[in-house]
N, C-alpha and C positions, 0 to 999 in steps of 0.2 A: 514841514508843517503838516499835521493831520486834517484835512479837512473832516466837512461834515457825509460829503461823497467817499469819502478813503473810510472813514464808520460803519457805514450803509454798505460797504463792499467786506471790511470786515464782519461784520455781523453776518454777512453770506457764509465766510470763510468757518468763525465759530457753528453756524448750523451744520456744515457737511462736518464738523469734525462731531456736532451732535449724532448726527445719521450713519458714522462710520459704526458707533458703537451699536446702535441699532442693529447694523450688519453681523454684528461681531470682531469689530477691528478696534486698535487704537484710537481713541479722539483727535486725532490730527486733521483738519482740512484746508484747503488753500484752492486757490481760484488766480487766473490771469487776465487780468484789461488791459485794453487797449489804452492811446491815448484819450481817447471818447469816454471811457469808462464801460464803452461794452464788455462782456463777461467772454474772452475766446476758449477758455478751457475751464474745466473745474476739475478736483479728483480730492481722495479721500486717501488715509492712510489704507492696506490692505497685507501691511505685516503679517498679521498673523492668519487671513482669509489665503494668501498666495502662498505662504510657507518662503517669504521672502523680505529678507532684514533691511534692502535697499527699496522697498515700495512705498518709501516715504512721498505724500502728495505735492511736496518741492520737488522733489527730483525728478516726480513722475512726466511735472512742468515746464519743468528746465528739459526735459529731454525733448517733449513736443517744442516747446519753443523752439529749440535748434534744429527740428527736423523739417518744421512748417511755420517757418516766420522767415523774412528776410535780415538782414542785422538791422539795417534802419528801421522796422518795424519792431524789430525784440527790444530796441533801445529804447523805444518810446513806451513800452508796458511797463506794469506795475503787477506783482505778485503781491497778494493778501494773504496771510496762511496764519493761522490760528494760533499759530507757537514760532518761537523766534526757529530759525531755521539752524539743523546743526551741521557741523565741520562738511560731512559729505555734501548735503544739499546747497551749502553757503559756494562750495566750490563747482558743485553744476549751474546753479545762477550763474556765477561768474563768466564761465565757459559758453554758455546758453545766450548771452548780451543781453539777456533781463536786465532793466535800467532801475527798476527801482523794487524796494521791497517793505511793505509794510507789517508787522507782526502786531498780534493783540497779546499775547503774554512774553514776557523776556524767556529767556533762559534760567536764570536766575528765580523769577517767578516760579516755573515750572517745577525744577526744583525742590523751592519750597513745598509744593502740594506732593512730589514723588520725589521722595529722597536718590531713589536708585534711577531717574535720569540722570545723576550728575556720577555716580558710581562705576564708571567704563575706566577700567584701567589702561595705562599708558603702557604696549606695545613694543620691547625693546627691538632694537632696530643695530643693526650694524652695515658698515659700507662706509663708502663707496669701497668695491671690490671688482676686477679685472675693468677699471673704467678703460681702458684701450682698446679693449675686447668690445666691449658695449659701444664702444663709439660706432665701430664700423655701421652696423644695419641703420644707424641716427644719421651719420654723413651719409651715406648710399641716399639716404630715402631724402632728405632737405637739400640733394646737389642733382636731383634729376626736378627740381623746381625752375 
C-alpha cells in the first residue's frame, strides 16, 4: 500500500531524475530510506556523464546498501526510484537486502513514452559446458567455509 509518506519520497526520486537531465544524463533517479523515512542515499542515472551503461541510480544503491548497511538495517529500507527498476538493478536489490521498492512509472509505462526501452534484444546463450571443470574453484572456495 502507497502511503502519502512513500509520495513525498517518490516525488524526491522524480526530481533527481529531473536534475539528471539538467546534468546531462538520463532522467532516472531513485533515493534510499530508512525505516523512519530518513533519505540515507540518493543518486541519479550518470550513463551517459560516466561513459558507463551499469550507472543506473538502483544499482548505484543496491551497491552502497550492501557495502554500508548491515542486513537487518538494508531489510528495513525502502528504494524510491522514479522508473520500475530493470533486470540488472532488480537483481542487485535482491542481492543488496533492500526490503522494499517502490516505483513511480512501470515498465510498461515507460515504454510507452520510449519505444526503445523495451527494444534490448535477447542474447543467445549456450551451456552449461565443461560444468566438472567449473565445478572445481565453486567447491574449493564454499568447502574452505
Amino acid at each position: 500500500m502507497i502511503t502519502e509518506a512513500d509520495e513525498a519520497l517518490l516525488r524526491r526520486a522524480i526530481a533527481l531524475a529531473t536534475r539528471a537531465i539538467a546534468l546531462g544524463d538520463a532522467p532516472y533517479g531513485s533515493l534510499l530510506a530508512g525505516p523512519d523515512g530518513e533519505i540515507l542515499a540518493e543518486a541519479h542515472n550518470t550513463v551517459h556523464r560516466d561513459n558507463d551503461i551499469t550507472a543506473h541510480p538502483e544499482l548505484k544503491l543496491a551497491r552502497w546498501a550492501a557495502r554500508e548497511l548491515d542486513p537487518d538495517t538494508a531489510a528495513r529500507t525502502t528504494l524510491y526510484t522514479s522508473c520500475q527498476p530493470c533486470g540488472m538493478c532488480g537483481g542487485a536489490i535482491v542481492r543488496s537486502g533492500i526490503g522494499r521498492v517502490v516505483h513511480a512509472l512501470s515498465t510498461e509505462q515507460l515504454i510507452e513514452l520510449n519505444p526503445e526501452s523495451g527494444a534490448w534484444p535477447t542474447v543467445p546463450e549456450e551451456g552449461p559446458a565443461l560444468p566438472g571443470e567449473a565445478r572445481a574453484p565453486i567447491t574449493a572456495y564454499y568447502r574452505r567455509s
